[in-house]
N, C-alpha and C positions, 0 to 999 in steps of 0.2 A: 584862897583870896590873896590877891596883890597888893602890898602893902605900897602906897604911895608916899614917895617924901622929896623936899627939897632944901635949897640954900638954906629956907629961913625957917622952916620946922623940922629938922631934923633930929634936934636936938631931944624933944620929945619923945623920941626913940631910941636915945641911948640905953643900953642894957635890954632892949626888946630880943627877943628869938622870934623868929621866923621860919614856920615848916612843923613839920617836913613839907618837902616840896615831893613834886609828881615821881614816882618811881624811874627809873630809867634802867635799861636792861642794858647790859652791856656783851656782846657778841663776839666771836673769834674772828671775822670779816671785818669788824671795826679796829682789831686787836690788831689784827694782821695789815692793817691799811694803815694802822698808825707806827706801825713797826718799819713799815714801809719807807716811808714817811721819813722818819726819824733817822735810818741807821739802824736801828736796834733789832738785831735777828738773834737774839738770845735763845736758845730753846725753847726755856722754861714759858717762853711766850710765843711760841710762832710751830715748834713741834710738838701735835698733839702727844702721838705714837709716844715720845721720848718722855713728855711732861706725864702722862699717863702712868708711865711706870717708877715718875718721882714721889716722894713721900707727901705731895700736895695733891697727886690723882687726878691733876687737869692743868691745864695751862694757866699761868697769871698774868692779871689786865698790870703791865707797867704803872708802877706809879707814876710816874710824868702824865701819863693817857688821864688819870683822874685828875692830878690838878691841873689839867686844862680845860678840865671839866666843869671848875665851880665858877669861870663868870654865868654859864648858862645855867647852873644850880643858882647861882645869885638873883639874876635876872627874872626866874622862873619865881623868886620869891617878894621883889623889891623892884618896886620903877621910881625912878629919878623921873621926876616931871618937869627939872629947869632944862632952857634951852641949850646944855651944851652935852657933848661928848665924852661919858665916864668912862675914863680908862682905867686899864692895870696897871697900876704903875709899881706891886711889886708882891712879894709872898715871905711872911713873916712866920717863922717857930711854923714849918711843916714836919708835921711826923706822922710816915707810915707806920701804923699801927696792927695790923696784919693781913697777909697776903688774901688776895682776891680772884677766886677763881673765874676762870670763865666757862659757862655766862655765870653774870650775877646779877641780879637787884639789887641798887642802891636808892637809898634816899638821902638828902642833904636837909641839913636845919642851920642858919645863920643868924649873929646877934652882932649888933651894933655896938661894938663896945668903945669907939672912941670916934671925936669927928673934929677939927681942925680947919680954921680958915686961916687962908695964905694967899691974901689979895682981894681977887677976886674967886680964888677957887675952892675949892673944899674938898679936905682929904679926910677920907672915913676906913677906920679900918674895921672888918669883920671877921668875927671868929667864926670859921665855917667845920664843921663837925658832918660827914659822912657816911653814913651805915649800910651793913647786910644784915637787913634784921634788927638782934638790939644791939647785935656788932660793932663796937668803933673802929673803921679802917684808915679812917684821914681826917687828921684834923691841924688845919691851917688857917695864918692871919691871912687875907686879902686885905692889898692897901689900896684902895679905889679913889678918883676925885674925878670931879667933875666941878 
């Protein structure tokens, strides 16, 4: 279920968690497009042959690749229903917490733990927490407004 909130109730939701949300697989085609992408031809993420014979046994999803990951882990858990435009406007106390092979399953769980008005807009930040399993692999503030 999608949790709705806005301007004026959001408050309500302080300290809420939300999730998990829908599982998401993540693929060496996605790895390797994001690697692409970026610059980052690192082995340990783009050569299977090599990552194989590392002490991880499989290639790793960058962390950058996941936290670009949780507005859509956010999104999937949380709609804003006022009329404007929530942006990223930044990423607070990110810590990769252990490597992520590929493929994996992940799931995301997010809590509202602060929210701020500045005008007209509203800055919220969320604690977003990331798993394999009962695994913590990511967990980061998202600072959102809208």
């Amino acid at each position: 279920m999608i949790a709705e909130l806005s301007r004026t109730d959001y408050a309500q939701w302080l300290g809420h968690s939300f999730g998990p949300g829908h599982p998401r697989t993540i693929t060496q085609p996605e790895v390797d497009e994001f690697c692409s992408l970026t610059g980052d031809d690192q082995w340990i993420h783009v050569d299977r042959e090599r990552a194989a014979a590392s002490p991880f046994g499989s290639t790793l999803v960058p962390g950058l690749f996941l936290l670009s990951l949780l507005p859509q882990w956010i999104t999937d858990l949380v709609r804003v229903t006022d009329d404007a435009p929530v942006l990223t406007v930044g990423y607070d106390e990110v810590r990769f917490l252990a490597p992520v092979s590929v493929p994996s399953t992940l799931r995301a769980t997010v809590t509202l733990v602060e929210g701020e008005t500045r005008g007209s807009r509203l800055r919220t930040r969320w604690l977003s927490e990331v798993r394999r399993d009962d695994e913590l692999v990511l967990r980061a503030t998202a600072v959102l407004q809208w």
